[in-house]
MOPAC internal coordinates of N, CA, C and O (Angstrom, degrees):
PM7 1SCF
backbone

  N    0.0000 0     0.00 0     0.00 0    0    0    0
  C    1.4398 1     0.00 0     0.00 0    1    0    0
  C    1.5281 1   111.22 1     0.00 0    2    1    0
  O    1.2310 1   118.32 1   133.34 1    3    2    1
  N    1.5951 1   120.80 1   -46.66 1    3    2    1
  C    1.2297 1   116.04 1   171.05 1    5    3    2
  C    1.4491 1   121.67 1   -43.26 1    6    5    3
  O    1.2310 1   120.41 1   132.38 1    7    6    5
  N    1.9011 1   116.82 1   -47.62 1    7    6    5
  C    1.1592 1   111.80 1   177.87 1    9    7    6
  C    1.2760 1   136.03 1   -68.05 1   10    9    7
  O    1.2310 1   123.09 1   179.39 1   11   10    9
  N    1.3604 1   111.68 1    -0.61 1   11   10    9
  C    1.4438 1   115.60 1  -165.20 1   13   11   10
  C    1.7921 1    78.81 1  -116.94 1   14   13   11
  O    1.2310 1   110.88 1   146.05 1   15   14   13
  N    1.3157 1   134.77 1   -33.95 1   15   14   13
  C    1.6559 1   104.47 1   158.46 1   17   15   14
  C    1.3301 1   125.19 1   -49.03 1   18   17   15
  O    1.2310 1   126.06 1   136.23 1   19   18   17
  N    0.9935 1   105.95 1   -43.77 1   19   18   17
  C    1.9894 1   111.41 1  -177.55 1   21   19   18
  C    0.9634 1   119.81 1   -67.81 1   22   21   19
  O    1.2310 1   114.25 1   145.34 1   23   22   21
  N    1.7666 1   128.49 1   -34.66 1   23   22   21
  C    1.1689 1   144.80 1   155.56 1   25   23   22
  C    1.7495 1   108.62 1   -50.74 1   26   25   23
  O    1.2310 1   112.22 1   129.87 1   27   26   25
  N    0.6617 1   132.29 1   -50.13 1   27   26   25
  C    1.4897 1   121.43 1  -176.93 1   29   27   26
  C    1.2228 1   103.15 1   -91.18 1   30   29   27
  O    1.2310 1   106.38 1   158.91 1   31   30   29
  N    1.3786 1   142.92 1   -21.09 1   31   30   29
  C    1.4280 1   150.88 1   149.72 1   33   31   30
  C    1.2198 1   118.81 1   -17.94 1   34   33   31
  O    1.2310 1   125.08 1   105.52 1   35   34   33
  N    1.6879 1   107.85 1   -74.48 1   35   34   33
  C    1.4931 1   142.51 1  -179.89 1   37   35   34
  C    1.8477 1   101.71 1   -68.69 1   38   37   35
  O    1.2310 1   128.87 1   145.95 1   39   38   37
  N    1.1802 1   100.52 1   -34.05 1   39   38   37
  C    1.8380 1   100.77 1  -177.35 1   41   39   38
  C    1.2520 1   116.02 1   -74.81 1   42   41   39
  O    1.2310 1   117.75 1   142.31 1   43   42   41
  N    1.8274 1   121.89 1   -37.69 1   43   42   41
  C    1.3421 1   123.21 1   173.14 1   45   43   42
  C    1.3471 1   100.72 1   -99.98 1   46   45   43
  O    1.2310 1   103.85 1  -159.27 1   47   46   45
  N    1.6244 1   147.35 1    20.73 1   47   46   45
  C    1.2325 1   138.01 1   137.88 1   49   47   46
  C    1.9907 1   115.41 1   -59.80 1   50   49   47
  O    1.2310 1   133.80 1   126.83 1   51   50   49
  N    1.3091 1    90.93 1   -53.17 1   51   50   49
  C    1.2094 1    97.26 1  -174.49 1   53   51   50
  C    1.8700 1   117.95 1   -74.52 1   54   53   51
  O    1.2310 1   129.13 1   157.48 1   55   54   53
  N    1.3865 1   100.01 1   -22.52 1   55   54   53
  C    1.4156 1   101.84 1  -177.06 1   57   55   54
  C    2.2015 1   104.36 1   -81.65 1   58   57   55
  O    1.2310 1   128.57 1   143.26 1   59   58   57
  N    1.1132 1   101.10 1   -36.74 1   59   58   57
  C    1.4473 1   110.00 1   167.55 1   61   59   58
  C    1.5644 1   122.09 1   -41.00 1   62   61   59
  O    1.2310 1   122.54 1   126.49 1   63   62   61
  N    1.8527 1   112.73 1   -53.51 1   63   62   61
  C    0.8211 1   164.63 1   163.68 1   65   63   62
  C    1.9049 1   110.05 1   -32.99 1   66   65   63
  O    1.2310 1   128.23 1    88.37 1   67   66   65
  N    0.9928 1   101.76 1   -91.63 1   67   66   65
  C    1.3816 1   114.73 1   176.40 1   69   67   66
  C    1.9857 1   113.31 1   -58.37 1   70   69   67
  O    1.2310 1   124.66 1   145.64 1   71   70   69
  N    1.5943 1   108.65 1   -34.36 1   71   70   69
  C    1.2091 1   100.84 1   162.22 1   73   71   70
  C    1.6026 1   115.95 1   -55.45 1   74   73   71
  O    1.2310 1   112.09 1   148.59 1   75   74   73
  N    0.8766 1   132.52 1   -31.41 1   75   74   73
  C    1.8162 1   145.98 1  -144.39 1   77   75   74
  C    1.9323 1    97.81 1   -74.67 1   78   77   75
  O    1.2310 1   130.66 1   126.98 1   79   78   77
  N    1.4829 1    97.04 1   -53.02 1   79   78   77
  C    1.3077 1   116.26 1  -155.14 1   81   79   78
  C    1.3503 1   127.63 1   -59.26 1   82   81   79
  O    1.2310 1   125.38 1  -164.91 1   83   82   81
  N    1.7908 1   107.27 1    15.09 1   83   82   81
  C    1.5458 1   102.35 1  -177.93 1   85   83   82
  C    1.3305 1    96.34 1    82.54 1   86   85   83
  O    1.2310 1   127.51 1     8.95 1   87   86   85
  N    1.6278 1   103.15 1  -171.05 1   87   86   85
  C    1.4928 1   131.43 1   162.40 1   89   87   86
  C    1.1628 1   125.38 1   -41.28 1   90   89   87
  O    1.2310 1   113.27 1   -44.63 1   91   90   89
  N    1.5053 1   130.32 1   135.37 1   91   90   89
  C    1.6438 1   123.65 1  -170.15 1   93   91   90
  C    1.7852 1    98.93 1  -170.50 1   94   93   91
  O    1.2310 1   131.20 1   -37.12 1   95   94   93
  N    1.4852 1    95.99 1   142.88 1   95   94   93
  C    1.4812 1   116.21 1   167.01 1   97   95   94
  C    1.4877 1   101.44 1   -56.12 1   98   97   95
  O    1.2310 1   105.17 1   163.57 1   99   98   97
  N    1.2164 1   145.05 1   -16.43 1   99   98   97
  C    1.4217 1   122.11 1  -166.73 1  101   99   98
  C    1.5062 1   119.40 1    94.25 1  102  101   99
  O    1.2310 1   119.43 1   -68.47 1  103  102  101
  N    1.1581 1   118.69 1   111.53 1  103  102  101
  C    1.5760 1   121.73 1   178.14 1  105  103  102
  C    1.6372 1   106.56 1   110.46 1  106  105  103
  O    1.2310 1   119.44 1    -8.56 1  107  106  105
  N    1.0222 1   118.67 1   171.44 1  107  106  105
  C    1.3251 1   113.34 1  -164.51 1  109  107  106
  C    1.6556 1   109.12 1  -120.69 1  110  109  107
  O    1.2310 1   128.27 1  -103.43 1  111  110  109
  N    1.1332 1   101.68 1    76.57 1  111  110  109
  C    2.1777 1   109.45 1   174.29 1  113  111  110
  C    1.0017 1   110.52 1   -68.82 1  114  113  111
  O    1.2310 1   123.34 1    -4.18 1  115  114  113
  N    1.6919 1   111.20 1   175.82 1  115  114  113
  C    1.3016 1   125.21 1  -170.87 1  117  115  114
  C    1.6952 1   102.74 1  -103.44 1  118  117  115
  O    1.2310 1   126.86 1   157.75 1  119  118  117
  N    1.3552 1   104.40 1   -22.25 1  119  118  117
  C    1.7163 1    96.39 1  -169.47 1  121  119  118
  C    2.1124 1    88.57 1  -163.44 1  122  121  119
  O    1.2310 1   134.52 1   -65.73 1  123  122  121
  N    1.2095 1    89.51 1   114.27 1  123  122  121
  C    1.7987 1   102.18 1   173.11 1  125  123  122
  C    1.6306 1   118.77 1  -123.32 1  126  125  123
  O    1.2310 1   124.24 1   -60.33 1  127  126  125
  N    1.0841 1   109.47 1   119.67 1  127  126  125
  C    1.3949 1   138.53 1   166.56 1  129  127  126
  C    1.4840 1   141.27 1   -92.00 1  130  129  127
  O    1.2310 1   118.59 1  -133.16 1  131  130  129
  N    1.2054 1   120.30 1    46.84 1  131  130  129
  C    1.5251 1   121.06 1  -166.57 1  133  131  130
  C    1.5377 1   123.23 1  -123.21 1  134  133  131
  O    1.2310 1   123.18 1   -25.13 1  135  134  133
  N    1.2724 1   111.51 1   154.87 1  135  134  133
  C    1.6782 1   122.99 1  -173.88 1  137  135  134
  C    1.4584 1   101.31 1  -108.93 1  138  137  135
  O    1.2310 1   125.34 1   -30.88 1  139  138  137
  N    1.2598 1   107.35 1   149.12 1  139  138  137
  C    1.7877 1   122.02 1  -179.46 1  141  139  138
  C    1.2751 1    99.66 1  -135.28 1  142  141  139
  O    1.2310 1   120.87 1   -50.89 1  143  142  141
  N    1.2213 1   115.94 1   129.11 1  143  142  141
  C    1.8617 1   123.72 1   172.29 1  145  143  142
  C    1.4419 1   121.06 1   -99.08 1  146  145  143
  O    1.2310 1   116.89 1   -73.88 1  147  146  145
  N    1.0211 1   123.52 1   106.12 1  147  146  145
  C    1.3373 1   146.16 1  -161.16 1  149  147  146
  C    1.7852 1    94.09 1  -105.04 1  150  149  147
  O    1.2310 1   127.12 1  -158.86 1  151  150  149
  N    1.3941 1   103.90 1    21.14 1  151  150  149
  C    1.8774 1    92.34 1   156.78 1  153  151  150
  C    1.2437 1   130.85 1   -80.83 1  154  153  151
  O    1.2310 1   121.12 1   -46.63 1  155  154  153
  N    1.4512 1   115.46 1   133.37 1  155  154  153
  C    1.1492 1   102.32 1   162.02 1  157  155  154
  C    1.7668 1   122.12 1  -115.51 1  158  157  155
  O    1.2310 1   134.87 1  -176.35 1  159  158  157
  N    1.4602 1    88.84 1     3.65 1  159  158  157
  C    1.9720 1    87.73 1  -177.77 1  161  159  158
  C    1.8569 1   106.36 1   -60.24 1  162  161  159
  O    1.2310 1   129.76 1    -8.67 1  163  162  161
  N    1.6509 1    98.78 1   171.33 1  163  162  161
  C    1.1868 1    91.26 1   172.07 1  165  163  162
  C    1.6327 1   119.07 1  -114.29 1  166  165  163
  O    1.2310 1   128.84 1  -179.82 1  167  166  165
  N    1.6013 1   100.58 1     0.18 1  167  166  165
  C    1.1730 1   107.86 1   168.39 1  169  167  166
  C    1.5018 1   129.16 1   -69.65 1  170  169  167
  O    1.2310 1   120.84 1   -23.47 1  171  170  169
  N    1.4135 1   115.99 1   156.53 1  171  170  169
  C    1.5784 1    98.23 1   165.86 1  173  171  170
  C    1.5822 1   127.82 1   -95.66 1  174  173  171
  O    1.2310 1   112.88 1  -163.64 1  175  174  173
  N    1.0476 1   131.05 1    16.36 1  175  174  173
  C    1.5581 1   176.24 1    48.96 1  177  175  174
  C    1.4782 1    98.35 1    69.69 1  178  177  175
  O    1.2310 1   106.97 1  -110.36 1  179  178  177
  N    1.4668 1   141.87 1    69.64 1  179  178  177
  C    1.1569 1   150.58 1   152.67 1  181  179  178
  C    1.6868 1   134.28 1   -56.56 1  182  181  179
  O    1.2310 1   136.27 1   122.39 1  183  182  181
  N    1.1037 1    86.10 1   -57.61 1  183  182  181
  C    1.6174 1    93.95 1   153.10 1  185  183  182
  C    1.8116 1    98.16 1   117.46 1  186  185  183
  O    1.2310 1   112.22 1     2.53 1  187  186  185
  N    1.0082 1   132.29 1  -177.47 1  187  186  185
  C    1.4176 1   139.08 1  -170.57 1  189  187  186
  C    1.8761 1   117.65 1   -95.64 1  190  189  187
  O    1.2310 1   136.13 1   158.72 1  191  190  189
  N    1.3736 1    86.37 1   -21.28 1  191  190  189
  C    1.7285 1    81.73 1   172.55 1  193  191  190
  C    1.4901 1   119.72 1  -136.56 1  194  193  191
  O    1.2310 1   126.70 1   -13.30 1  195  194  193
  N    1.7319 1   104.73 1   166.70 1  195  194  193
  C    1.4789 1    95.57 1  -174.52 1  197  195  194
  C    1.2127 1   115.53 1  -153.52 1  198  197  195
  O    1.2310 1   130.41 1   -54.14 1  199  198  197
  N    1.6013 1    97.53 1   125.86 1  199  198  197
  C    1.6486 1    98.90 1  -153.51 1  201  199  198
  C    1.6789 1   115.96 1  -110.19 1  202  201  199
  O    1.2310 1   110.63 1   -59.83 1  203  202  201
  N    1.3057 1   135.21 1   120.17 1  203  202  201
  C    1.6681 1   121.59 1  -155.47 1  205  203  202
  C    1.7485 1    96.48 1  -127.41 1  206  205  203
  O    1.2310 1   128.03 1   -60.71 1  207  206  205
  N    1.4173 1   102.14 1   119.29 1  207  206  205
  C    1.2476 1   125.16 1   161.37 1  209  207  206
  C    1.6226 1   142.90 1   -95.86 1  210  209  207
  O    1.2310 1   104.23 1   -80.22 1  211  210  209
  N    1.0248 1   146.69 1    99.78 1  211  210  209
  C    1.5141 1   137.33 1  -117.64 1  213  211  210
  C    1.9002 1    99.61 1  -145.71 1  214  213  211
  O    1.2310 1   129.47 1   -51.23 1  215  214  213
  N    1.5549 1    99.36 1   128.77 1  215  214  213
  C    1.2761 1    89.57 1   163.83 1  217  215  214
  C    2.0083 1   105.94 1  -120.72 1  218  217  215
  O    1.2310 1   119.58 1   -23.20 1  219  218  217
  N    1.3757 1   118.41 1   156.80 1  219  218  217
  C    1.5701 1   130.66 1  -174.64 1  221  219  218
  C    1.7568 1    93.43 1   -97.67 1  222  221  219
  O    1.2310 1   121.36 1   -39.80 1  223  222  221
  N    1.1165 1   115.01 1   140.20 1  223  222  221
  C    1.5310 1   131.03 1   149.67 1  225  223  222
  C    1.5611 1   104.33 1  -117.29 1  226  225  223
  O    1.2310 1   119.29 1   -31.11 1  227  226  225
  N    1.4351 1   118.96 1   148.89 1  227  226  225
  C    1.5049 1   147.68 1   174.98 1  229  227  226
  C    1.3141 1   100.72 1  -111.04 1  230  229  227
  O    1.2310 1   102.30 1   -74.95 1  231  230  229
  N    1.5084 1   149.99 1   105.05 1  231  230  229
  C    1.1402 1   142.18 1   147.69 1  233  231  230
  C    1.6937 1   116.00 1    62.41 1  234  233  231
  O    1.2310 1   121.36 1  -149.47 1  235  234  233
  N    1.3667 1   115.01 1    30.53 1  235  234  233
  C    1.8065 1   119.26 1  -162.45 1  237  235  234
  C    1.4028 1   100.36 1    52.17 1  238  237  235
  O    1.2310 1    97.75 1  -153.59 1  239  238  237
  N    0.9537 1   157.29 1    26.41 1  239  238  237
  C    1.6086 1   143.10 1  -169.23 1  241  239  238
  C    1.4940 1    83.98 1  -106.36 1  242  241  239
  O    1.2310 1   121.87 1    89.94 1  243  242  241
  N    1.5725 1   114.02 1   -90.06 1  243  242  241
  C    1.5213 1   121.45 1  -174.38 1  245  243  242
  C    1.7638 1   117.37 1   -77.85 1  246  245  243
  O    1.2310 1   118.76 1   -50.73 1  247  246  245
  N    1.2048 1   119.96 1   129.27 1  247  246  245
  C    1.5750 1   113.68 1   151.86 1  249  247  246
  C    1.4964 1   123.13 1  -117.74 1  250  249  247
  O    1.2310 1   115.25 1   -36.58 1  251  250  249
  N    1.2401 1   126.61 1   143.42 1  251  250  249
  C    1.2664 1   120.69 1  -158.82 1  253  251  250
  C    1.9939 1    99.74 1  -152.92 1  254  253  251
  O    1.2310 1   134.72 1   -48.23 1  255  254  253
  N    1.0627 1    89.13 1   131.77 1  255  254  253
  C    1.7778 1   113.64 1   170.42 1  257  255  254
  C    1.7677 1   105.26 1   113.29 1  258  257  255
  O    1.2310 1   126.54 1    12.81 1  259  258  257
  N    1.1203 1   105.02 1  -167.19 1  259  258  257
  C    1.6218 1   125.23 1   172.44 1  261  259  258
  C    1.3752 1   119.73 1  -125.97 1  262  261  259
  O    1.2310 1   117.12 1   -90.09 1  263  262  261
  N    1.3203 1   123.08 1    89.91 1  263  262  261
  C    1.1081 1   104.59 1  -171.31 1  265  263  262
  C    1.9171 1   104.51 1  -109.90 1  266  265  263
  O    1.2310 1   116.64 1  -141.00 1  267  266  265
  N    0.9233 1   124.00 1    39.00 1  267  266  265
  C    1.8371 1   117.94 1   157.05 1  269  267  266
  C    1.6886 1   112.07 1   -67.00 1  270  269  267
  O    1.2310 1   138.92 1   -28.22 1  271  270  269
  N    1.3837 1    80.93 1   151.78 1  271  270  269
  C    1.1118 1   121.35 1   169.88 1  273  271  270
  C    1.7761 1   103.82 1   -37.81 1  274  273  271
  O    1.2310 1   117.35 1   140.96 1  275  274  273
  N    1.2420 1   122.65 1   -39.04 1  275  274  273
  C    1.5571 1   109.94 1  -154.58 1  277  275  274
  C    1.7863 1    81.87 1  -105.71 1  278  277  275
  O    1.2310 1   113.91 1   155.25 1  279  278  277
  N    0.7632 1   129.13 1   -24.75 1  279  278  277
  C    1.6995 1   121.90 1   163.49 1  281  279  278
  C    1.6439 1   126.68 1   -68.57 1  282  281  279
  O    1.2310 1   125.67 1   165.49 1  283  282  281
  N    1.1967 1   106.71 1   -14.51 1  283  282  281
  C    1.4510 1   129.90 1   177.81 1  285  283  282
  C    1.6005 1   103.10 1   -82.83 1  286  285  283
  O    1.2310 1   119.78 1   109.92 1  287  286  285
  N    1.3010 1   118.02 1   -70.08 1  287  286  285
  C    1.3741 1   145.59 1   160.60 1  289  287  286
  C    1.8768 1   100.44 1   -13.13 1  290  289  287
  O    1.2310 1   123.40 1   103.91 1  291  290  289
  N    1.0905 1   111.08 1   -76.09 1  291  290  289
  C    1.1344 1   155.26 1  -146.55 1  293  291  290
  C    1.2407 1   108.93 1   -54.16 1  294  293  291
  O    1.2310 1   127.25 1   115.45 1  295  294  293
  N    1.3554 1   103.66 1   -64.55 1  295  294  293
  C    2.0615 1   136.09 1   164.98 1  297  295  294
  C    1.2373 1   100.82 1   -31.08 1  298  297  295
  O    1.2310 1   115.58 1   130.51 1  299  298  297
  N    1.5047 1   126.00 1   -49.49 1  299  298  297
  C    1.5594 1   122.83 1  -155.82 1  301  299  298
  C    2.0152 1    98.93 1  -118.48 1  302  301  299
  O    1.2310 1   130.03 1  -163.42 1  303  302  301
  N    0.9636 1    98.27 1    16.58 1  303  302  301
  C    1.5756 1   112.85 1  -172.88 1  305  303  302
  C    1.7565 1   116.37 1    27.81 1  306  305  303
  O    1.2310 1   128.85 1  -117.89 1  307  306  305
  N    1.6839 1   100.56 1    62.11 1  307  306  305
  C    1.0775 1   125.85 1  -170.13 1  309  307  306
  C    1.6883 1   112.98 1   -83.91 1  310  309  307
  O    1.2310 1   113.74 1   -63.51 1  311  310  309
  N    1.3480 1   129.44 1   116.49 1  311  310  309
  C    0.8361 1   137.42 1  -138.98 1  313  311  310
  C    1.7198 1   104.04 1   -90.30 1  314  313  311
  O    1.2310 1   123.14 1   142.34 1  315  314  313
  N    1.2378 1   111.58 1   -37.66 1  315  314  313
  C    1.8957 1   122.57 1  -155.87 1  317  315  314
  C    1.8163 1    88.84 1  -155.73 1  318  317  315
  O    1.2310 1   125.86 1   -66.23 1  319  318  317
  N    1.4768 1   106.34 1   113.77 1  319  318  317
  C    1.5197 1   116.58 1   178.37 1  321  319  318
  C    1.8064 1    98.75 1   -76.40 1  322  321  319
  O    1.2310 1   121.24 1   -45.66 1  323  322  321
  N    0.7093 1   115.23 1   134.34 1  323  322  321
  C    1.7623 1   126.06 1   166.14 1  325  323  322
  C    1.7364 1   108.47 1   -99.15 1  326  325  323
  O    1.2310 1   113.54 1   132.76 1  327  326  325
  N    1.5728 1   129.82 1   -47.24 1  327  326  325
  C    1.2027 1   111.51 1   165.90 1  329  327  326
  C    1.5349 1    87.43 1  -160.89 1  330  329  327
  O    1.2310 1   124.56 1    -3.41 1  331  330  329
  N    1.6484 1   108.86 1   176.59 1  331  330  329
  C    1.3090 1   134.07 1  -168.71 1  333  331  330
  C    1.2856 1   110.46 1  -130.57 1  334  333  331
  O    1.2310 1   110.97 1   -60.41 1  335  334  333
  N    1.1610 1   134.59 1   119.59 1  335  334  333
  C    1.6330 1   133.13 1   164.87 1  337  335  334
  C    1.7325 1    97.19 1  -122.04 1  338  337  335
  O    1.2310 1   134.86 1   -33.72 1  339  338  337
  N    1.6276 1    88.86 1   146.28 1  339  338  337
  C    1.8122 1   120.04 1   179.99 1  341  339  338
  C    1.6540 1    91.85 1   -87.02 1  342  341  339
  O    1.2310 1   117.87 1   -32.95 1  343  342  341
  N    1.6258 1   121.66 1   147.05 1  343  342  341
  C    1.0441 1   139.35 1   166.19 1  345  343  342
  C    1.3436 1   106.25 1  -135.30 1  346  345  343
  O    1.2310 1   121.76 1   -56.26 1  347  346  345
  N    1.6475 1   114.24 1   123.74 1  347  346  345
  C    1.4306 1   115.03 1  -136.00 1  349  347  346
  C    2.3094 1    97.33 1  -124.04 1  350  349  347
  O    1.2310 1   112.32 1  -107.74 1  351  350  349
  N    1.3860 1   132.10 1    72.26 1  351  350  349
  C    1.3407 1    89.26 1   174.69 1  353  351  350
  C    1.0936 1   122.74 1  -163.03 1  354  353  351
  O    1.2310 1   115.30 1   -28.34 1  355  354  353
  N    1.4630 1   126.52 1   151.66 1  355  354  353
  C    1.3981 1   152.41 1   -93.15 1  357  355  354
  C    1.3677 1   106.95 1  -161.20 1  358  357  355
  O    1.2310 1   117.72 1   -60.21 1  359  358  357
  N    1.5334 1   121.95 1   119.79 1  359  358  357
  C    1.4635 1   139.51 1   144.89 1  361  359  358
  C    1.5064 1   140.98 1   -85.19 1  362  361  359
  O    1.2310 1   123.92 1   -92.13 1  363  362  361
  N    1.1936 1   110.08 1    87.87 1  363  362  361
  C    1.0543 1   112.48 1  -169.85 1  365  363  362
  C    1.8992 1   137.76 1    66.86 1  366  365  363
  O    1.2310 1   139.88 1  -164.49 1  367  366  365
  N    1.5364 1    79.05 1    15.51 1  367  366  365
  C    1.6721 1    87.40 1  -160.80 1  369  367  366
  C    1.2986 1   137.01 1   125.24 1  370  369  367
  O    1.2310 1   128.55 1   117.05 1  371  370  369
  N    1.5700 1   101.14 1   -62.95 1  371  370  369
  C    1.1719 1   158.46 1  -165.13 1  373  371  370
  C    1.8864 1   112.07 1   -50.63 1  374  373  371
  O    1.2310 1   136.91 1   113.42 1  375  374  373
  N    1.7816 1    84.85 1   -66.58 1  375  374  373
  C    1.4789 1    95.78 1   165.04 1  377  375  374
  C    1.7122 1   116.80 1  -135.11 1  378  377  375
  O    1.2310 1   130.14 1   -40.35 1  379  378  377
  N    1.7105 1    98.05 1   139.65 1  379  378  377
  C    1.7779 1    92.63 1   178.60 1  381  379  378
  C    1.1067 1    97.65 1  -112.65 1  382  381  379
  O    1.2310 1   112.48 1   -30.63 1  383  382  381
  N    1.4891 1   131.81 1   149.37 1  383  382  381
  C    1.5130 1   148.73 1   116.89 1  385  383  382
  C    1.1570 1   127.51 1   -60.11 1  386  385  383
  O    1.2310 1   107.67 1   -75.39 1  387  386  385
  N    1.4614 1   140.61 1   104.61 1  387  386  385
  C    1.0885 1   136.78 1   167.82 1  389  387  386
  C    1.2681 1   138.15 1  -102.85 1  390  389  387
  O    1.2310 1   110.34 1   -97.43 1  391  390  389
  N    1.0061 1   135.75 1    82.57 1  391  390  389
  C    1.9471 1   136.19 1  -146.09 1  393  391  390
  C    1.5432 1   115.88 1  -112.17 1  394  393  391
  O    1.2310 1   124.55 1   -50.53 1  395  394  393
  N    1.0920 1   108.87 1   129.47 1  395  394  393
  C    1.4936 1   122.45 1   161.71 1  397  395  394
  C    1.2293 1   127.93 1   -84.47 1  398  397  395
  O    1.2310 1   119.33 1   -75.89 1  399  398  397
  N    1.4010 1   118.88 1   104.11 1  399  398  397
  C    1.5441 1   122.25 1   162.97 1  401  399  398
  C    1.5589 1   102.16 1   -86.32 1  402  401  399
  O    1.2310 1   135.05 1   -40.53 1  403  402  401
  N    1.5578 1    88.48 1   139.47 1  403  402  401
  C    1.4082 1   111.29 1   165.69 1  405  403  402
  C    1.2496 1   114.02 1  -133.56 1  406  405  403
  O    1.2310 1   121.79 1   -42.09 1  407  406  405
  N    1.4798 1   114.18 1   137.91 1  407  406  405
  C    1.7430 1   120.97 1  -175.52 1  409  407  406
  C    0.9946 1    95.57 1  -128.79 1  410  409  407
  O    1.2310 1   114.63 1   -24.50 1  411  410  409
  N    1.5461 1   127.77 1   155.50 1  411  410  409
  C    1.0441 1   166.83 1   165.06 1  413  411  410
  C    1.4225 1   143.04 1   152.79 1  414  413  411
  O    1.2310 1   111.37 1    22.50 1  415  414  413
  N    1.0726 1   133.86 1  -157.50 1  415  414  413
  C    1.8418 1   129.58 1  -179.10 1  417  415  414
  C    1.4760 1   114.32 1  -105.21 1  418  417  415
  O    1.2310 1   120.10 1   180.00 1  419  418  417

């Protein structure tokens, strides 16, 4: 009986868990690292600077920073965004990083 408490214990820890974490490839890793491109220009024309704004989550409990687009921008006192990519990453759940790159001139 104990094991089948701990077993569903550990099963809705982790299922709690992995909901929390923001954005995610799907499935439940130990350590995730990934970029998402949120371009839509059609040029290949990026521009000269690049400015990254980031907010941290702890387990959905705490979130902390600013990470938009116009705070990203902002850092490098970037005048005209050309495109935006998400930088996405995650321990176990546990903790997310979520960051905005912004490029342009």
């Amino acid at each position: 009986m104990k094991l089948k408490i701990a077993s569903i214990a550990i099963f809705s820890l982790v299922a709690l868990v992995n909901c929390s974490s923001g954005y995610q490839t799907g499935g439940f890793a130990v350590f995730q690292n990934y970029t998402l491109n949120k371009d839509v220009s059609t040029g290949t024309d990026l521009g000269t600077k690049t400015g990254k704004a980031c907010v941290s989550n702890i387990m959905g409990w705490m979130t902390t920073g600013e990470g938009g687009i116009k705070e990203a921008s902002a850092k490098v006192d970037m005048k005209k965004v050309k495109a935006v990519d998400y930088q996405i990453t995650g321990f176990l759940g546990f903790w997310t990083r979520v960051c905005t790159i912004a490029r342009g001139d």
